[in-house]
C-alpha positions in Angstrom: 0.0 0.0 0.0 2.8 2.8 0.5 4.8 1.0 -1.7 2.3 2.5 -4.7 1.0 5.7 -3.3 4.9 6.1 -3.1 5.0 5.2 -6.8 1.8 7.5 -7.9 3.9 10.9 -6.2 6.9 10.6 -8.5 4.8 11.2 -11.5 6.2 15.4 -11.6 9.5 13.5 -11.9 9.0 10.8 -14.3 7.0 13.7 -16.6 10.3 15.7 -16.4 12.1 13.1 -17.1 10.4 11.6 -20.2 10.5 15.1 -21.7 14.4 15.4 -20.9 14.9 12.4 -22.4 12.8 13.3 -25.7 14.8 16.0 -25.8 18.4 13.6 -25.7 16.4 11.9 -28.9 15.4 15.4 -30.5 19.7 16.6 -30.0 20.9 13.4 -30.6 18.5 12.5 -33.9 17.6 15.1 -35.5 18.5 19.1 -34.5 21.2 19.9 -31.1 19.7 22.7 -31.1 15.8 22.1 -30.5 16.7 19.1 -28.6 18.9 21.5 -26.3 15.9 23.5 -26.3 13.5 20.9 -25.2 16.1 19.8 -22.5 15.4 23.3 -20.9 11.7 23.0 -21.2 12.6 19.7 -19.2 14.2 21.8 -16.5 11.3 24.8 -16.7 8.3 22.3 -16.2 10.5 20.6 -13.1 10.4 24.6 -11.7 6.8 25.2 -12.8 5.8 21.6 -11.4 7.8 22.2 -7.8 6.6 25.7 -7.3 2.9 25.0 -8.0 2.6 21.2 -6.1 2.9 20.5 -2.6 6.1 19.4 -0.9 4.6 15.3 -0.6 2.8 15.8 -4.0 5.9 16.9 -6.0 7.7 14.1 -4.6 11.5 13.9 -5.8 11.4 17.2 -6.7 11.4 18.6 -3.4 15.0 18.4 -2.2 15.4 21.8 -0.7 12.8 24.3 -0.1 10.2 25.0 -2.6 12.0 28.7 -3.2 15.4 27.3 -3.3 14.7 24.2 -6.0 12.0 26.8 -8.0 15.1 29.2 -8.2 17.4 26.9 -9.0 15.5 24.7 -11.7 14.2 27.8 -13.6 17.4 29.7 -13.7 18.9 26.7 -15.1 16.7 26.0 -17.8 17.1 29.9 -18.9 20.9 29.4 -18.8 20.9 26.2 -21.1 18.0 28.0 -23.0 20.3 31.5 -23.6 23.5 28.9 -24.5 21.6 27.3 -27.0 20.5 30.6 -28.5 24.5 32.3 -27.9 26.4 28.8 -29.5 26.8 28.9 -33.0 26.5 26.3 -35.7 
């Protein structure tokens, strides 16, 4: 019984991490640069997700305080997001 409501509260990290990973197929198939792009998408929705869901609800998410991990995910994915954009061919 905790063994799957334990399961059912990682669902904000497996979402992340299925859209990180189509992003790794996207870079790694067909464009770096969209794929890079979807990466930090990846890393935005993991802010968006940990800011908006409670600390049991957003389950792996939460490793510091909501502020701290919001900050940090979001500024992240801006950083990858502006490198993509900066890099050239």
């Amino acid at each position: 019984m905790a063994g799957e409501a334990q399961r059912r509260s990682q669902w904000p990290l497996g979402l992340t991490l299925l859209v990180a990973l189509t992003g790794m197929v996207v870079l790694w198939f067909y464009d770096w640069r969209n794929g890079v792009f979807v990466f930090a998408g990846a890393l935005g929705l993991a802010g968006l997700l940990r800011a908006t869901l409670s600390d049991t609800a957003a389950g792996l998410l939460h490793v510091r305080s909501r502020m701290f991990d919001t900050t940090f995910l979001l500024l992240t994915a801006a950083a990858i997001a502006v490198l993509a954009i900066i890099v050239p061919n």
